[in-house]
C-alpha positions as CSV (number, residue, x, y, z in Angstrom):
1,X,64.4,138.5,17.5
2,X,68.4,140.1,18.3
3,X,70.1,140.1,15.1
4,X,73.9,140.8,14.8
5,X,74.6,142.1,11.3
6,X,78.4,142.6,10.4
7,X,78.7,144.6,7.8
8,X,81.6,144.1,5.6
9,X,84.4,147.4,4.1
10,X,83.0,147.3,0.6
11,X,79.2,147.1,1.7
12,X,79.9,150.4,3.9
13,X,80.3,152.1,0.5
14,X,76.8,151.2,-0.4
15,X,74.6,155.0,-0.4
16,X,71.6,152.6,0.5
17,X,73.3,151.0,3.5
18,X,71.8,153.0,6.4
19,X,68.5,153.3,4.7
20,X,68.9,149.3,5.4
21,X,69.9,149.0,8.6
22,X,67.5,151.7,9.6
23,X,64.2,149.5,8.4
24,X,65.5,146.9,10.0
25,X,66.3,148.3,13.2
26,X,62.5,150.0,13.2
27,X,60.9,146.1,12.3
28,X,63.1,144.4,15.0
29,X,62.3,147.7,17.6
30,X,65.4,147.8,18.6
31,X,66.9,144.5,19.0
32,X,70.2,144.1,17.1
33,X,74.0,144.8,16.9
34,X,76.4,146.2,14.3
35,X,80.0,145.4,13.8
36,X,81.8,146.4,10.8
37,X,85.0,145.9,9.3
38,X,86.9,148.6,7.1
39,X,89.3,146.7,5.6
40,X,90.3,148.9,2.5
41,X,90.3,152.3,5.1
42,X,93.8,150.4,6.7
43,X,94.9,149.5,3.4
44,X,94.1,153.2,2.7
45,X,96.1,154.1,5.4
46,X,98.9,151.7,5.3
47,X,99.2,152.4,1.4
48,X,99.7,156.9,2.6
49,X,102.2,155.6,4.6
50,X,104.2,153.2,2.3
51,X,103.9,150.1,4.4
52,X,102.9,146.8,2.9
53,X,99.6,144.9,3.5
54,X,100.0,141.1,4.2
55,X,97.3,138.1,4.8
56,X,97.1,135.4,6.2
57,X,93.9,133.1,6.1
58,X,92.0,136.1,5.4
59,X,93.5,138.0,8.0
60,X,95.3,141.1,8.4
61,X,99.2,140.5,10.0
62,X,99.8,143.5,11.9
63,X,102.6,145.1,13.4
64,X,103.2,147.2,16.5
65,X,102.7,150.1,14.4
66,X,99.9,148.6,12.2
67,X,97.8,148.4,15.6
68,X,97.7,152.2,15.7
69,X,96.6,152.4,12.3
70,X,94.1,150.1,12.4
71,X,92.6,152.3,15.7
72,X,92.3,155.2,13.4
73,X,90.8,153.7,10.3
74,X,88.4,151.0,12.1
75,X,87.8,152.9,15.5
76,X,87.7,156.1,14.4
77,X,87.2,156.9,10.1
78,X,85.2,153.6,9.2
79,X,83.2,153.6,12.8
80,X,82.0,157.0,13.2
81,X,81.4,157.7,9.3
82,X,79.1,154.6,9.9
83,X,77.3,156.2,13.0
84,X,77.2,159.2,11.3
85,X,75.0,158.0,8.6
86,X,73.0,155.8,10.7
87,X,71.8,158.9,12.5
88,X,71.0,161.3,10.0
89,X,68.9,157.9,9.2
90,X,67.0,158.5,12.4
91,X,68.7,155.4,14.3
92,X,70.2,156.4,18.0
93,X,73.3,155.1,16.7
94,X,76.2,154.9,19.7
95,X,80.1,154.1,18.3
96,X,82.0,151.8,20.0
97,X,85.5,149.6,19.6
98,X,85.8,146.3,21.4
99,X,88.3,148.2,23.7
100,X,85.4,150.4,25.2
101,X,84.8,148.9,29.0
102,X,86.4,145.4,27.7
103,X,83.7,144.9,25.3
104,X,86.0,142.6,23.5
105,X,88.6,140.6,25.6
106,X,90.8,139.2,23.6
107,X,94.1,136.9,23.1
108,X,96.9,136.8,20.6
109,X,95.9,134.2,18.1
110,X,99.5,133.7,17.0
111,X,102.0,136.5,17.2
112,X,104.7,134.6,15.6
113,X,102.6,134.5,12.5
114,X,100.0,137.2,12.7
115,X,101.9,139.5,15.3
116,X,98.8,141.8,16.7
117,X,95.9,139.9,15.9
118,X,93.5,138.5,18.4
119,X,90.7,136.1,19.3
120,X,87.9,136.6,21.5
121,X,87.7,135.3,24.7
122,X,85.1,137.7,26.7
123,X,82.5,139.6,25.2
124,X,80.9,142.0,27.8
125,X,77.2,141.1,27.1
126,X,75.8,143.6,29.3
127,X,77.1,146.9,27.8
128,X,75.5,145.7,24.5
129,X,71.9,144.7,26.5
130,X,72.3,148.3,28.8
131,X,72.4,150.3,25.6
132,X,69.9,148.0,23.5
133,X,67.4,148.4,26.8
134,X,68.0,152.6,26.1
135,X,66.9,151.9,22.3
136,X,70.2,152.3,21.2
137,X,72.4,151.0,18.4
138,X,75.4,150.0,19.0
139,X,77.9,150.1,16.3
140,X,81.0,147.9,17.0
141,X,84.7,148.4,15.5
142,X,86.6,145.0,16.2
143,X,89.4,146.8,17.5
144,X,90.0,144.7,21.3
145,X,91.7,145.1,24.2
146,X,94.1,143.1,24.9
147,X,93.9,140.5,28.3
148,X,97.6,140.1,28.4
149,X,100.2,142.9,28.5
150,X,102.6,141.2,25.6
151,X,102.0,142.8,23.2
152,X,100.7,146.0,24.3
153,X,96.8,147.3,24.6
154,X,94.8,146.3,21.9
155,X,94.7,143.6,19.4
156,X,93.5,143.9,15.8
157,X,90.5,141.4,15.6
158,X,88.7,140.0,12.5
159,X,85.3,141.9,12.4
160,X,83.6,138.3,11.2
161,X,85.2,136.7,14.6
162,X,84.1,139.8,16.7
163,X,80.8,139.4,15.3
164,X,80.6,135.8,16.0
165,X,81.4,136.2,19.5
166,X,78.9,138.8,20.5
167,X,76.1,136.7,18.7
168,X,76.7,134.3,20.8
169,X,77.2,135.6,23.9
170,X,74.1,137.8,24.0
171,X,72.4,134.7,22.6
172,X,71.5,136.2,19.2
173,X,68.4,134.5,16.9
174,X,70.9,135.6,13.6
175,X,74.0,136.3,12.8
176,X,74.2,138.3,9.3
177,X,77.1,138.3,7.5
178,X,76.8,141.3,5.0
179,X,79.6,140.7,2.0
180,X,79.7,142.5,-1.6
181,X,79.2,139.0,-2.9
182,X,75.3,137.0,-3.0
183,X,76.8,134.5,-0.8
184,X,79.4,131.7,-0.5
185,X,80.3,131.3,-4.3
186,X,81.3,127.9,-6.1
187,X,81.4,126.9,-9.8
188,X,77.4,125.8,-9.7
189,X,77.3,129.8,-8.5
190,X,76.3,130.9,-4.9
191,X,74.9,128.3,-2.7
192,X,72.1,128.3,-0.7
193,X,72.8,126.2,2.3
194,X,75.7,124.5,4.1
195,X,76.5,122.6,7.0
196,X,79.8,123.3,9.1
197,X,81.0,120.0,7.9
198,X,80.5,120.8,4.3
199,X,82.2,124.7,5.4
200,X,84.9,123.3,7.4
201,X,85.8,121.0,4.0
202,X,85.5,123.5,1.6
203,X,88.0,126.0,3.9
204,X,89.8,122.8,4.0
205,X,90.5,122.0,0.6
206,X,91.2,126.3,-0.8
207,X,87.8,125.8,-2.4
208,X,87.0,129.4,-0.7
209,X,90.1,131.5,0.8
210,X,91.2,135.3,1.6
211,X,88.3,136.7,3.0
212,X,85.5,134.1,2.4
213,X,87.6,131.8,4.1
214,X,87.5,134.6,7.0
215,X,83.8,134.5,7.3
216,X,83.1,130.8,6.9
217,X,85.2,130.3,9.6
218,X,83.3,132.7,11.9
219,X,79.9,131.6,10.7
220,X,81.1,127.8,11.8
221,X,82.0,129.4,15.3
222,X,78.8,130.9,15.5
223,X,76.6,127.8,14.6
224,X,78.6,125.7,17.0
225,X,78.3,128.0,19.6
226,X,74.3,128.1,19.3
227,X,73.3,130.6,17.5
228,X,70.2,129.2,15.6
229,X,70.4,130.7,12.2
230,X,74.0,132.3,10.3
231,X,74.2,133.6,7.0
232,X,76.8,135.2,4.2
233,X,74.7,137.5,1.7
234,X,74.9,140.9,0.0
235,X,73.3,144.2,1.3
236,X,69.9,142.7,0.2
237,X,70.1,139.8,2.6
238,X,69.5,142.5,5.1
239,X,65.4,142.7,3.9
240,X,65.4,139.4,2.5
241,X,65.6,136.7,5.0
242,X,66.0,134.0,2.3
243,X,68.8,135.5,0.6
244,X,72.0,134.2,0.6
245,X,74.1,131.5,1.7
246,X,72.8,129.7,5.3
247,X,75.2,127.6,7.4
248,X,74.0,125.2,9.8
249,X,74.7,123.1,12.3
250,X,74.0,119.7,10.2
251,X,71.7,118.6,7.3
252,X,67.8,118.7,8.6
């Protein structure tokens, strides 16, 4: 079974996070794909700086400048501090940002609104398969290049919509969303299962927003592009396969 396991900022705090991902990387032998966020390292950085931090939907605006800063803190800080402790872990972790040979193609999703932020439109599928073939682990800022010439280089991409995409595209059996929450929360407390209709409603009507919102969005993308089996959990949904909140394509 291929599992794709973003892994949220706040999770990558976690001390236990590698020991994680390194059990389930032995059980699986091999088959699966990181991509993180780091979220609060370009708030960090944009905070040093004196720059202001604005959302939209969940997602980051970013400026021509904010690109460059999001390079450093996702591509570089938040990525290879990941890698790092992956390997002292014992996992042949390799770094890697969506720009790395196209991994992530992306567009603008609306530079009017969001400015540098993209949506993924290629996902090179057999750089991912090459290294998972070696027994490597490849560890995935969001950070794309851009297909057009616009608005420069590279685009900022949501790490829940990067992770989407590559689930699908190298036909994943799970797509993990880790969070620092149990799952997708409402006033009964976290739930256990939902259909894209019922996530697509509650997006809908603000009955989730900011960065839920984000990742509901991105598990709907995944279920209705195939992948069999999506969820939102905390760092323990990683061992525990029930844990959590499952999205689906419809009820059963």
């Amino acid at each position: 079974m291929t599992r794709v396991l973003k892994i949220g900022g706040r999770p990558q705090a976690d001390p236990t996070l590698a020991g994680f991902i390194a059990e389930a990387w032995d059980a699986l032998s091999g088959a699966m794909v990181i991509v993180h966020g780091g979220g609060d390292d370009v708030t960090a950085l944009q905070t040093s700086l004196g720059l202001n931090t604005h959302f939209i939907d969940g997602k980051r605006v970013t400026t021509a400048q904010d690109v460059e800063l999001v390079r450093m803190a996702l591509s570089g800080t938040a990525n290879k501090r990941l890698v790092s402790a992956l390997v002292r872990e014992g996992v042949r972790a390799v770094g890697l940002s969506g720009e790395d040979a196209s991994l992530i193609a992306a567009t603008p999703v609306d530079s009017a609104r969001m400015g540098h932020v993209g949506t993924p439109q290629r996902i090179n599928s057999s750089l991912l398969l090459h290294l998972l073939d070696g027994g490597y682990l490849p560890v995935v800022s969001p950070v794309s290049r851009n297909i057009g010439h616009e608005l420069g280089p590279a685009l900022n991409v949501n790490a829940d919509d990067a992770a989407a995409a590559i689930a699908i595209a190298i036909e994943a059996e799970e797509l993990l969303i880790v969070s620092d929450v149990a799952g997708v929360m409402l006033e009964d407390g976290a739930q256990s299962l939902l259909t894209a209709a019922e996530a697509k409603s509650l997006i809908k009507d603000s009955r989730v927003s900011g960065g839920m919102s984000a990742k509901l969005m991105a598990a709907v993308l995944a279920v209705e592009g195939g992948v069999p089996r999506v969820r939102i959990a905390d760092l323990s949904g990683i061992k525990d396969r029930d844990r959590g909140t499952r999205i689906q394509r419809s009820a059963e």
